[in-house]
C-alpha positions in Angstrom: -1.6 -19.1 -21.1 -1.4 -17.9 -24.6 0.0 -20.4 -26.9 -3.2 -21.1 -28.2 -3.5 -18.0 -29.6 -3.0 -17.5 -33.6 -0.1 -15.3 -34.8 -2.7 -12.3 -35.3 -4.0 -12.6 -31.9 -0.3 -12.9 -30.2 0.6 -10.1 -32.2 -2.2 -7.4 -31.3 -1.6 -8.3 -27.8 2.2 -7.6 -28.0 2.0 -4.8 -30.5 -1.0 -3.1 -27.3 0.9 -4.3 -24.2 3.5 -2.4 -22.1 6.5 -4.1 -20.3 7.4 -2.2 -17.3 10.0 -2.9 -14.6 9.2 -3.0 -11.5 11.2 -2.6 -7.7 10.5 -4.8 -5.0 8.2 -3.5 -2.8 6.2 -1.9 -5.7 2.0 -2.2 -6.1 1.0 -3.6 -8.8 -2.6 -3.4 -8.1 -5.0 -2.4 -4.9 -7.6 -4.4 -3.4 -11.5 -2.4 -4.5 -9.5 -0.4 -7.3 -11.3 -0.8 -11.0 -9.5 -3.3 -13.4 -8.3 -1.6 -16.7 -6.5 -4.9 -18.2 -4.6 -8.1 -17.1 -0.7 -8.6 -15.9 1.6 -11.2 -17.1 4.9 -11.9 -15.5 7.7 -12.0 -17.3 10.5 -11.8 -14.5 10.2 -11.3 -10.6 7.7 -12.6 -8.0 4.8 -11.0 -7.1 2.3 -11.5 -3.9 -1.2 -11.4 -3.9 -2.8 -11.1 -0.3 -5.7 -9.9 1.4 -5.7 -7.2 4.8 -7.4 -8.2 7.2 -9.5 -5.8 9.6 -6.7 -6.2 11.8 -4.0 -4.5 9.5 -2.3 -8.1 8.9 -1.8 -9.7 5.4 -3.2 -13.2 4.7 -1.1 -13.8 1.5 -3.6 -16.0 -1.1 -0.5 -16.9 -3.3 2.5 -16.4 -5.1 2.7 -15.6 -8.7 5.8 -16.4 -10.6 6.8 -16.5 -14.6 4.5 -16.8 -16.9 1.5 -16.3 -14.7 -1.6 -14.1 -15.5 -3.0 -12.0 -13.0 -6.3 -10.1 -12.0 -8.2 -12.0 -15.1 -10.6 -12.9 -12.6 -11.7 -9.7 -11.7 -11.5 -8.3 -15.3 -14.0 -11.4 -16.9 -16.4 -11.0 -13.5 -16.5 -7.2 -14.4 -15.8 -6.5 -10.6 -13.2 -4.6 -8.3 -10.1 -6.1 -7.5 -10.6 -8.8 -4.2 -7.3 -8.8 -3.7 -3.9 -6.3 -4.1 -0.6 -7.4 -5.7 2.9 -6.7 -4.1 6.1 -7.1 -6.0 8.7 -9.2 -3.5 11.3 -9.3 -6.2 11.8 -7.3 -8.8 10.2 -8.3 -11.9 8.8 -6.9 -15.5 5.5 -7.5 -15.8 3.5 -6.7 -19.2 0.5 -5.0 -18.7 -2.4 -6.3 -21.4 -5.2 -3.5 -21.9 -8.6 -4.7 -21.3 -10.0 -4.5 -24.8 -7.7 -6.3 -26.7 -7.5 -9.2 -24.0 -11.2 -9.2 -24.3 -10.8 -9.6 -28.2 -8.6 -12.5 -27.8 -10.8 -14.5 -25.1 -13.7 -13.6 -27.5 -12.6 -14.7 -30.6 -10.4 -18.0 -29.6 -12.3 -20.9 -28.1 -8.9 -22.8 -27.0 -7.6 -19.8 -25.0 -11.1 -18.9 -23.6 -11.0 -23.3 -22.3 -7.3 -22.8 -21.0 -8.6 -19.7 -19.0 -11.6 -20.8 -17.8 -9.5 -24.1 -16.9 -6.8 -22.2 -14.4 -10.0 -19.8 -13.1 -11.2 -23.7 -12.1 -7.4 -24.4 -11.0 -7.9 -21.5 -8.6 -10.8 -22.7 -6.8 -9.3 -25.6 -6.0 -6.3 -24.6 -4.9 -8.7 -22.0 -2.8 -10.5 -25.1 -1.4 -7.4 -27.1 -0.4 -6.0 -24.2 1.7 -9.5 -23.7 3.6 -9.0 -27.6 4.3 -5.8 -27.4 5.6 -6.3 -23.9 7.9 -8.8 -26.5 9.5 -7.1 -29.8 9.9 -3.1 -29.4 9.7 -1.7 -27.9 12.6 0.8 -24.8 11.9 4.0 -26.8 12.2 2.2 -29.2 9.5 1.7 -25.9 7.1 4.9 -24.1 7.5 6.4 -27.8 6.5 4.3 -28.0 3.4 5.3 -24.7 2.5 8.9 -24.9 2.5 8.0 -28.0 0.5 6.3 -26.5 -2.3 8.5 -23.5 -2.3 11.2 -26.0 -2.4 9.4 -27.0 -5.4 8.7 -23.9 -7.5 12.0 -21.9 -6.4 14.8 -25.0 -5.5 18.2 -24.7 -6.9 19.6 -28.3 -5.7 23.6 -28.6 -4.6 25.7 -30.6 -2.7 23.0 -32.9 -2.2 21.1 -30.0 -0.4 18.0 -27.4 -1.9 18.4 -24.0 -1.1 15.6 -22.0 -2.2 16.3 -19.2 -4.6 13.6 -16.4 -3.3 13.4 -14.7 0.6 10.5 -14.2 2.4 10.3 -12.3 5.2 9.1 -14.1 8.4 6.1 -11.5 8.1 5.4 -13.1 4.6 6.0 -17.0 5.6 3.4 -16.1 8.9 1.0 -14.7 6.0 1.3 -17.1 3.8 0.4 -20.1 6.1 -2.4 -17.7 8.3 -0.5 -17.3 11.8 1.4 -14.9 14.0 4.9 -14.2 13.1 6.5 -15.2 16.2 5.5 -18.4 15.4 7.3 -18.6 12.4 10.2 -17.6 14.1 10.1 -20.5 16.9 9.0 -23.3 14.2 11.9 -22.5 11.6 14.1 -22.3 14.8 13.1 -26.3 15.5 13.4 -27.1 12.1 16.9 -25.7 11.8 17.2 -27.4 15.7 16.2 -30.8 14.0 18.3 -30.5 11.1 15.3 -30.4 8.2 16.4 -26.8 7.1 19.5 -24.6 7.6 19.8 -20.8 6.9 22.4 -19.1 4.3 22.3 -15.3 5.1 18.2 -14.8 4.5 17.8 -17.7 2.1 16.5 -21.4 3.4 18.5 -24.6 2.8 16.5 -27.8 2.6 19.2 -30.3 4.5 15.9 -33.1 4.5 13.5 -33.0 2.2 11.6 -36.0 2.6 11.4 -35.5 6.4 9.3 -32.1 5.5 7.4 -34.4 3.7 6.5 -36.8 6.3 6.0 -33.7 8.5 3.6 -32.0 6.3 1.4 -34.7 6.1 1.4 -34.2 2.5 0.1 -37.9 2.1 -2.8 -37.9 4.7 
């Protein structure tokens, strides 16, 4: 998100930013609080969900390396619409308001790239409304392991394990349904041989048969 800033640029935004660990399980940012600047991961994975009225998370996404977060909120000069959860432990740089500000300001590439993943995100926003409507839940949780598959696979022995654990809780959010049906549909899938378990971690035994169950082409 920042190589199109000039050396002077990167440089007041490293010598103004703080790096700070973080434990899993750690807030990064509430839903309604005020935004004072903009995080960028550097390690770890971080969730960003909504509470429902019913106490339940609905998780939006998952943020990974390299990823900006609560710019949106910051540029819209509004509260936070959403709250961020470390799931494993990361360092994350936190970039104070002003001197992101400068940068956007002052560089027109960098304010394009921005304004480009903002764009990015409503898409993406879009596409999951889409799919809460047409594909059934087996259909999600397929497409999820899919794409985790994708941004968190480590392949071996002809197999994909992926390298992050979810709880069942954060699967259920992440794909907008009841825990207990997480539970039963990874049960089948394990049942038909598309996934296998290695202590809390998934294996992907048939990845193109997600695929197909997805409906990722429809």
């Amino acid at each position: 998100m920042f190589s199109d800033l000039t050396k002077e640029q990167a440089c007041n935004i490293s010598d103004n930013k703080n790096m700070i660990s973080h434990r899993k399980g750690q807030m990064l940012y509430y839903e309604g609080a005020k935004p004072l600047g903009v995080f960028c991961v550097n390690a770890g994975v971080i969730k960003i969900f909504k509470t429902a009225s019913n106490g339940k998370d609905q998780i939006i996404h998952l943020a990974k390396t390299g990823d900006l977060l609560g710019y949106s909120a910051l540029l819209g000069e509004e509260n936070y619409t959403n709250s961020a959860m470390v799931i494993e432990d990361a360092k994350i740089c936190f970039i104070p308001k002003e001197n992101f500000l400068k940068a956007l300001i002052s560089n027109g590439p960098f304010f394009r790239r921005l304004t480009k993943a903002l764009s990015n995100e409503i898409g993406v926003m879009e596409e999951k409304l889409v799919d809460a409507s047409q594909k059934s839940i087996r259909e999600r949780l397929a497409y999820l392991i899919v794409q985790l598959a994708n941004s968190y696979g480590m392949d071996g022995g002809g197999h994909q394990q992926i390298n992050l654990v979810l709880s069942r809780e954060e699967i259920a959010g992440l794909i907008g349904t009841a825990t207990e049906s997480v539970i039963r549909l990874l049960s089948e899938f394990k049942k038909d041989k598309l996934i296998e378990f290695e202590g809390k971690k998934i294996i992907i035994l048939d990845k193109e048969g997600l695929v197909k169950l997805s409906d990722f082409y429809a």
